[in-house]
C-alpha positions as semicolon CSV with decimal commas, in nm:
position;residue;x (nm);y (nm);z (nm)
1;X;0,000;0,000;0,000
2;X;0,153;0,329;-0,104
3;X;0,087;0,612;0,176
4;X;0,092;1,011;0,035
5;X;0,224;1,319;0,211
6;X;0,222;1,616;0,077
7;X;0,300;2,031;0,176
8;X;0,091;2,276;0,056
9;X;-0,018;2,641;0,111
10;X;-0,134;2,784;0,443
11;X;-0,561;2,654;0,521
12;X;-0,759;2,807;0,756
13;X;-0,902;2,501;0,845
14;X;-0,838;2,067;0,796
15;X;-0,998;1,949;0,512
16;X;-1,056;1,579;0,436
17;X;-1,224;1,319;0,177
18;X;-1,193;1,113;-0,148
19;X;-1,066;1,208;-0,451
20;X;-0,958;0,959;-0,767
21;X;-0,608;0,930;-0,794
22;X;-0,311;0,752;-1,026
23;X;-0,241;0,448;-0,822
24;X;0,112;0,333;-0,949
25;X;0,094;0,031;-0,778
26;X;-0,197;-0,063;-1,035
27;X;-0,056;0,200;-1,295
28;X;-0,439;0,299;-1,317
29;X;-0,656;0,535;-1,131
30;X;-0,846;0,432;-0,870
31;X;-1,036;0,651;-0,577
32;X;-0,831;0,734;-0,275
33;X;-0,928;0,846;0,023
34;X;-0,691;1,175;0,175
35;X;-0,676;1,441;0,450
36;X;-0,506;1,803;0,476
37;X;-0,440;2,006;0,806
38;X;-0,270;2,361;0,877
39;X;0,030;2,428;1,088
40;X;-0,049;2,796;1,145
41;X;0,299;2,866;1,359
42;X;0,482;2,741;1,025
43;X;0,252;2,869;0,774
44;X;0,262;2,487;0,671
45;X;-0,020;2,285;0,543
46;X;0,012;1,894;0,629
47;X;-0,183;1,635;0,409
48;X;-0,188;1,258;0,386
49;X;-0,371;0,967;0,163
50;X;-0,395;0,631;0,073
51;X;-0,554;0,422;-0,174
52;X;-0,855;0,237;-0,163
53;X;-0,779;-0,065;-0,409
54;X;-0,425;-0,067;-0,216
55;X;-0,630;-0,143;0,116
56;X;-0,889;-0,414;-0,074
57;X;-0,535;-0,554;-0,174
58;X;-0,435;-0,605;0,218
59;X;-0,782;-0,723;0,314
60;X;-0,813;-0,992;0,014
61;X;-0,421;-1,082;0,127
62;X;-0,505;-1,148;0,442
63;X;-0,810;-1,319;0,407
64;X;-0,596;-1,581;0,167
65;X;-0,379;-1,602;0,385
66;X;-0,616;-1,696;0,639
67;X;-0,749;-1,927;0,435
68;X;-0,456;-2,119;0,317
69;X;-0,380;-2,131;0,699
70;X;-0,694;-2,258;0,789
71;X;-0,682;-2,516;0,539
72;X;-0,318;-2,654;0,631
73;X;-0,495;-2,701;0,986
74;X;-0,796;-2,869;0,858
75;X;-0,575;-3,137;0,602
76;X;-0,350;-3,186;0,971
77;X;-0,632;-3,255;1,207
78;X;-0,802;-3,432;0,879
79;X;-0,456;-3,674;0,832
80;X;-0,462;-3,678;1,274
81;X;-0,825;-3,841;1,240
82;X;-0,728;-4,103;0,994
83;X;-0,429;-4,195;1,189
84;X;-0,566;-4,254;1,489
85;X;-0,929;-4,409;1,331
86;X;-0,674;-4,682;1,185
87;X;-0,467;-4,744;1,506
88;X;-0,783;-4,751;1,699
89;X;-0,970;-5,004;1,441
90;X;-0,630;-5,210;1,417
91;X;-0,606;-5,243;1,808
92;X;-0,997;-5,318;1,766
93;X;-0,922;-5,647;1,509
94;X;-0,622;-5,728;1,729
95;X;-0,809;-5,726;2,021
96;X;-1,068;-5,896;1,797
97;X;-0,862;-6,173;1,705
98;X;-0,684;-6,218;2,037
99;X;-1,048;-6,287;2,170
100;X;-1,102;-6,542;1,847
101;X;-0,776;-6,749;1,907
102;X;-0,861;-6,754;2,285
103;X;-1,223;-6,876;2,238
104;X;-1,076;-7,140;1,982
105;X;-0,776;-7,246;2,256
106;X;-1,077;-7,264;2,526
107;X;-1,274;-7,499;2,274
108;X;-0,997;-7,679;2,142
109;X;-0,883;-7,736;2,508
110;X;-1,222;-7,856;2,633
111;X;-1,257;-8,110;2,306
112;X;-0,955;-8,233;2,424
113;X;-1,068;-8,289;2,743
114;X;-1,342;-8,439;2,626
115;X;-1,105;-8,703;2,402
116;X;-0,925;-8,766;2,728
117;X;-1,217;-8,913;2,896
118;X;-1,355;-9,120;2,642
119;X;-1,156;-9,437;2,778
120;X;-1,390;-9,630;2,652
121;X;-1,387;-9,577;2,254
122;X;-1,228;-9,790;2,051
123;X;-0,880;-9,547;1,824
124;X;-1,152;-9,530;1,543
125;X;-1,377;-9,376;1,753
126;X;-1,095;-9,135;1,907
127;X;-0,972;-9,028;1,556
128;X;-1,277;-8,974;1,412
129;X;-1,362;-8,750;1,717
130;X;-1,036;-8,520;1,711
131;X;-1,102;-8,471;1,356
132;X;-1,422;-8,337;1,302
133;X;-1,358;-8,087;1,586
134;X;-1,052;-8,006;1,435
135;X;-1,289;-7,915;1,116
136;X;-1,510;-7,705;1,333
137;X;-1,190;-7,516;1,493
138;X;-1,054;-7,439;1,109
139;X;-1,369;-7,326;0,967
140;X;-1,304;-7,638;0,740
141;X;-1,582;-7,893;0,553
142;X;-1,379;-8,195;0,520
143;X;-1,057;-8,353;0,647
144;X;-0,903;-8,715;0,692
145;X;-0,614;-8,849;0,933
146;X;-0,385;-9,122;0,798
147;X;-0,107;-9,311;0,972
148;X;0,262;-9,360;0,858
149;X;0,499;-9,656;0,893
150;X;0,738;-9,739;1,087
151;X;1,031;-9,611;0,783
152;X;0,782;-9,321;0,705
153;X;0,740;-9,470;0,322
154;X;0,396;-9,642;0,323
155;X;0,031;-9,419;0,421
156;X;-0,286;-9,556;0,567
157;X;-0,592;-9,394;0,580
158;X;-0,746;-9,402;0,885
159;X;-1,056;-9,178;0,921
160;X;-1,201;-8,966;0,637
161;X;-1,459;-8,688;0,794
162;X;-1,826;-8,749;0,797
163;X;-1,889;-8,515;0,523
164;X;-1,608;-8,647;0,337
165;X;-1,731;-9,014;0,323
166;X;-2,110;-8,822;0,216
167;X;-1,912;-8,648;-0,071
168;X;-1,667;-8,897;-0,215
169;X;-1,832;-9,105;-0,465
170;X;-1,520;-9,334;-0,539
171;X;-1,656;-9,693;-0,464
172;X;-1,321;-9,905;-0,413
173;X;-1,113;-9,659;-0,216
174;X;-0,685;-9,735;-0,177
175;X;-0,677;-9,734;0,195
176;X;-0,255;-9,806;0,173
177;X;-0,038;-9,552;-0,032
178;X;0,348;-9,548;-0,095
179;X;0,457;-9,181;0,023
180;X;0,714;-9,144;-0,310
181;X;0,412;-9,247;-0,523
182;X;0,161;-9,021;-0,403
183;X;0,024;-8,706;-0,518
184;X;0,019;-8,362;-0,338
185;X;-0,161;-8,448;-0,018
186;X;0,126;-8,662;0,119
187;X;0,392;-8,404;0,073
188;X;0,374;-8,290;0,440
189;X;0,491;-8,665;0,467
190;X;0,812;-8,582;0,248
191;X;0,886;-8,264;0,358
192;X;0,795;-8,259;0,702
193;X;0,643;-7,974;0,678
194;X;0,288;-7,793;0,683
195;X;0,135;-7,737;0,372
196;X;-0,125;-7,458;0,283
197;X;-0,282;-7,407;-0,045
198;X;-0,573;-7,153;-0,073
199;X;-0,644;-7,144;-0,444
200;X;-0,590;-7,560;-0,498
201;X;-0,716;-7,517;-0,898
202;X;-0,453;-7,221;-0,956
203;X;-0,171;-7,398;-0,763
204;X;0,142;-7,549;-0,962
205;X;0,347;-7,847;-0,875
206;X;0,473;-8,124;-1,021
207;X;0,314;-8,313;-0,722
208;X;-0,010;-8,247;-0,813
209;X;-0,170;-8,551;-0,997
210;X;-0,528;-8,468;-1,046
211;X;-0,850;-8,615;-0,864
212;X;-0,954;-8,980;-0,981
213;X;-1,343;-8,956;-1,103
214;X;-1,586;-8,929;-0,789
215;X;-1,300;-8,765;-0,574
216;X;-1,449;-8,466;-0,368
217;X;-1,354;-8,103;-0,515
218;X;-1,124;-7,945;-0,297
219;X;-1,024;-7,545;-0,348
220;X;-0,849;-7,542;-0,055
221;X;-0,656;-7,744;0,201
222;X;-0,406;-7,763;0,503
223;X;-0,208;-8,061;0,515
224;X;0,027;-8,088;0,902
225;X;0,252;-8,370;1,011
226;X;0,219;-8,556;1,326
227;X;0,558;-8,607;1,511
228;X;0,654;-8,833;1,816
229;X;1,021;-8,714;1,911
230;X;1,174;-8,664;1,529
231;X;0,963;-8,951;1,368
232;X;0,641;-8,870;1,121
233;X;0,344;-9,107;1,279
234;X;0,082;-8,946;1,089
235;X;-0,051;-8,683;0,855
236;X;-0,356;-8,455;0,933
237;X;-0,540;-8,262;0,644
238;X;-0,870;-8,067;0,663
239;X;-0,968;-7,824;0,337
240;X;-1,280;-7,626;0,169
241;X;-1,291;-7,364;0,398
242;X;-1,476;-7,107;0,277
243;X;-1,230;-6,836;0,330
244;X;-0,813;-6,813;0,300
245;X;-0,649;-6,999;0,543
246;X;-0,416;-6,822;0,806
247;X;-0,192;-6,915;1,095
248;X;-0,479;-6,963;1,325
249;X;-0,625;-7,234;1,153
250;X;-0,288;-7,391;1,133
251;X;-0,203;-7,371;1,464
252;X;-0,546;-7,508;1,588
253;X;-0,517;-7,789;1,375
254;X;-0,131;-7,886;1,464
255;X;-0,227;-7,883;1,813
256;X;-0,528;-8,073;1,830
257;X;-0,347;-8,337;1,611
258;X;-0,077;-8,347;1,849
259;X;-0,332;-8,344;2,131
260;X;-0,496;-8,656;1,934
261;X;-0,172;-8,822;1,950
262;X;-0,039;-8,818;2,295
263;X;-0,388;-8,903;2,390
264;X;-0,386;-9,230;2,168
265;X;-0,051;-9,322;2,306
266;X;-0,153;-9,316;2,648
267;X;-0,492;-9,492;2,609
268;X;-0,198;-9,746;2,427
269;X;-0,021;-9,765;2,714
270;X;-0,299;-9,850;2,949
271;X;-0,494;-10,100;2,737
272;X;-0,093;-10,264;2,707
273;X;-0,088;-10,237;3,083
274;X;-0,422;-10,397;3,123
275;X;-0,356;-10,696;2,910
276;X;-0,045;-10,713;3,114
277;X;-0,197;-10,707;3,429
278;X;-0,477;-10,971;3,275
279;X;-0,209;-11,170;3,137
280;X;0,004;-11,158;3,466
281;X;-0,325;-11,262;3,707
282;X;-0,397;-11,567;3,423
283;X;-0,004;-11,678;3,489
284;X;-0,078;-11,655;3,872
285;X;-0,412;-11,857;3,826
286;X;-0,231;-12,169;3,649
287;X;0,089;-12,134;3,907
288;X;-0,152;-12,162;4,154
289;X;-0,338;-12,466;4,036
290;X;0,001;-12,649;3,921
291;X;0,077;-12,559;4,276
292;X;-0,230;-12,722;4,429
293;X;-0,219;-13,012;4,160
294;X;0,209;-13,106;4,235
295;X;0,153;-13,007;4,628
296;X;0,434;-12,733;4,572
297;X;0,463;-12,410;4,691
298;X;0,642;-12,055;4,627
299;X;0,759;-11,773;4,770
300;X;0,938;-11,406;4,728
301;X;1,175;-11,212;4,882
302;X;1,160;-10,803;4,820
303;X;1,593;-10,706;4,927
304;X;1,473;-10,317;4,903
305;X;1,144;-10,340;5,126
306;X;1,248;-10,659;5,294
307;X;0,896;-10,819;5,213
308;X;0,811;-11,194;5,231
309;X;0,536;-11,330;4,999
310;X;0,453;-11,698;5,000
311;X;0,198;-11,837;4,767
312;X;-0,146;-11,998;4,891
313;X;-0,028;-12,352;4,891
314;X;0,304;-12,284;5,103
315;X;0,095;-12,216;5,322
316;X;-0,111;-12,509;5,338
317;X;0,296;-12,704;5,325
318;X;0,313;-12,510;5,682
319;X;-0,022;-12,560;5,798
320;X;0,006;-12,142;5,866
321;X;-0,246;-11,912;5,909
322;X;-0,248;-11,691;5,610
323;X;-0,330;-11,357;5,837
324;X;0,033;-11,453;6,006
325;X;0,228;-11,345;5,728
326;X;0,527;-11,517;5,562
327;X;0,816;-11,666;5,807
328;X;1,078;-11,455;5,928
329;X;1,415;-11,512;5,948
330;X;1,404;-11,620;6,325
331;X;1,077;-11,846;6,236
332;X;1,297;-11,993;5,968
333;X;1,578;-12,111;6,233
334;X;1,315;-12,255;6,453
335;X;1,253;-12,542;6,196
336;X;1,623;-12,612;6,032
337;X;1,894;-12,810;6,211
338;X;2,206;-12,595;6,233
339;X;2,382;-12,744;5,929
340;X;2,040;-12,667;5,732
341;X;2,048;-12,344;5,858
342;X;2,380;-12,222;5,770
343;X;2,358;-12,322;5,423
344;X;2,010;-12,170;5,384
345;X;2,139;-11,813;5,559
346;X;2,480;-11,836;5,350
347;X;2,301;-11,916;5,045
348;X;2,014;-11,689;5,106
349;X;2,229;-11,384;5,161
350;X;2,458;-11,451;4,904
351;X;2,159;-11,419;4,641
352;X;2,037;-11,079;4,816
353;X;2,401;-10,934;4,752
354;X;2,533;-11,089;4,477
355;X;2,131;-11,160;4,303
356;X;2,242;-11,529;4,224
357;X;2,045;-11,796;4,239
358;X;2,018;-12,039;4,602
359;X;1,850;-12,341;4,671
C-alpha cells in the first residue's frame, strides 16, 4: 500500500475526503481516500492519503492467507483423524482376534478334554472324534487323518470326515499308499512340513496328480505332520474352507493333532498295561493250580522293602495261618537243624548281595 504526504499552502481550516487518484501500484486510477491540516505557527499545510484498491489488496491478502492457513490445519487434524481411526480399528481387530484365538484355545482345550475321557472308545472312535472338531476349529468342511509306517514310506488312511465319506463317490477306495508315489496331499509326509494351499485349482506343482473320477472337489486345504520325538506317525489334512487360510487355523489344527496323538498313546499304554496285568493274574491262576495239583509251593523275597510273599499252597505245606504273614528269618531257624540253617542263611544272603540264584 503506497501512503501520500504532501505540503501545501497555508488553510484556515483541515480538510478531508476522497478524490480519484493515479495508483502506481496498479498504474491505473483508482479513488483514494486523503486528508489536509494547517500548521499555522509554520505557515505549513500537512496532508496525507492512501488508496482504496491498495487497502482491498491487504484485506483480500489477508483473508488468503487466512485461508490457506486454515486449510493446512484442517488437512493436519483431517490426516490426525485417519491416523488414529486406523490405530484404533487395528487395536480393535487385534483385540478382535486375540479374543477369536482364545475362544478357539478354550474350545480346542475342552474337546480335548473331552477325548481324554472317552476311555472307553475304541482309536476309530478317538480319531474320528479329534477330527471333526478339528474341522469345526478351522472353519473347514472336510478332512481325513492317515497313519505312517514305521520307515515313514507307506500311508494308511485311517478316518475320512463325515462329510467327506457323504461327498466322495469313489466306490473301491486305496486305503494303503506309498509316500514317493503319491500325489500332493502326502507331501507334508516328504517334507515334514505344513502345507497350505488356498487357491488348490490355480496352484502349480509337479506333485499335483489330479482327482480320480468321484473324488471330492477341494479349493483349498491344510495338510500338518504328526511327530513323536523326530519320527512322522501321521498326517492330518482338513480343506474347503470357505475363506483363506491363516496361521490360526494352522495352529489349531497342529495342536489338536498333536493333542490326538499323545492321547492315543496313552490310552496305548494302558490298554498294554491292562492286558499285562490280565495276562500276569492268568499266569498266577495256572501257578496256583500247578501248585495245588504237584503239592508245591512258592515264595518271594523283596531285598529293598524286605517283604516276604509266600503263595497260597506254602501255606497249606506249613499248615500257617495266612493272616500270620510269611516266616521270618528267626521263624525260619526254629525249623532247620544248624547245618540246614547255615547253608540256607549263606546261600540266602549270598543271592540278596550278589542276586544269584540259592536253593
Amino acid at each position: 500500500m503506497q501512503c501520500l504526504f504532501y505540503i501545501c499552502p497555508p488553510a484556515k481550516k483541515a480538510i478531508g475526503g476522497s478524490e480519484k487518484g493515479n495508483n502506481p501500484s496498479i498504474n491505473q486510477m483508482g479513488a483514494k481516500l486523503s486528508y489536509v491540516k494547517g500548521f499555522p505557527p509554520w505557515g505549513w499545510v500537512l496532508g496525507t492519503g492512501f488508496h482504496v484498491d491498495d487497502i482491498q489488496n491487504e484485506i483480500e491478502l489477508i483473508v488468503q492467507n487466512f485461508l490457506r492457513m486454515f486449510a493446512g490445519i484442517f488437512v493436519f487434524i483431517t490426516c490426525l483423524s485417519i491416523y488414529i481411526t486406523k490405530r484404533v480399528l487395528r487395536t480393535e481387530y487385534k483385540t478382535a482376534q486375540a479374543e477369536a484365538a482364545k475362544e478357539l484355545d478354550e474350545l480346542r482345550l475342552k474337546k480335548l478334554l473331552e477325548l481324554s475321557q472317552m476311555t472307553q472308545n475304541s482309536i476309530h472312535g478317538l480319531t474320528e472324534f479329534a477330527l471333526e472338531e478339528a474341522i469345526q476349529l478351522t472353519g473347514s468342511e472336510i478332512g481325513y487323518l492317515a497313519f505312517l509306517n514305521e520307515d515313514e514310506s507307506q500311508l494308511t488312511m485311517h478316518t475320512w470326515s463325515r462329510q467327506t465319506m457323504k461327498a466322495c463317490e469313489i466306490e473301491d477306495k486305496i486305503l494303503i499308499y506309498n509316500v514317493e508315489d503319491t500325489g500332493l496331499w502326502a507331501e507334508s509326509a516328504r517334507s515334514k512340513k505344513t502345507i497350505v494351499i488356498n487357491d488348490y485349482q490355480n496352484f502349480q506343482s509337479s506333485r499335483k496328480m489330479g482327482f480320480p473320477q468321484g473324488h471330492v472337489d477341494i479349493s483349498r486345504m491344510i495338510n500338518v505332520p504328526i511327530f513323536d520325538g523326530d519320527m512322522i506317525v501321521a498326517l492330518a489334512a482338513v480343506g474347503n474352507k470357505k475363506e483363506a487360510y491363516n496361521d490360526s487355523d494352522v495352529r489349531q489344527l497342529r495342536l489338536m493333532m498333536d493333542g490326538m496323538w499323545k492321547i492315543l498313546q496313552q490310552k496305548k499304554t494302558e490298554d498294554d498295561l491292562r492286558r499285562s496285568e490280565e495276562r500276569i493274574k492268568e499266569s498266577n491262576a495256572d501257578l496256583r493250580l500247578a501248585q495245588q495239583i504237584c503239592g508245591i509251593g512258592s515264595w518271594a523275597f523283596n531285598a529293598e522293602t524286605g517283604v516276604r510273599t509266600w503263595s497260597d499252597e506254602l501255606f497249606k505245606i506249613f499248615e500257617r495261618d495266612p493272616e500270620l504273614g510269611a516266616f521270618t528269618l528267626n521263624d525260619f531257624k526254629k525249623i532247620y537243624v544248624d547245618k540246614w540253617w547255615d547253608r540256607y542263611y549263606s546261600g540266602f544272603q549270598a543271592a540278596v548281595k550278589e542276586g544269584g540264584a540259592f536253593y
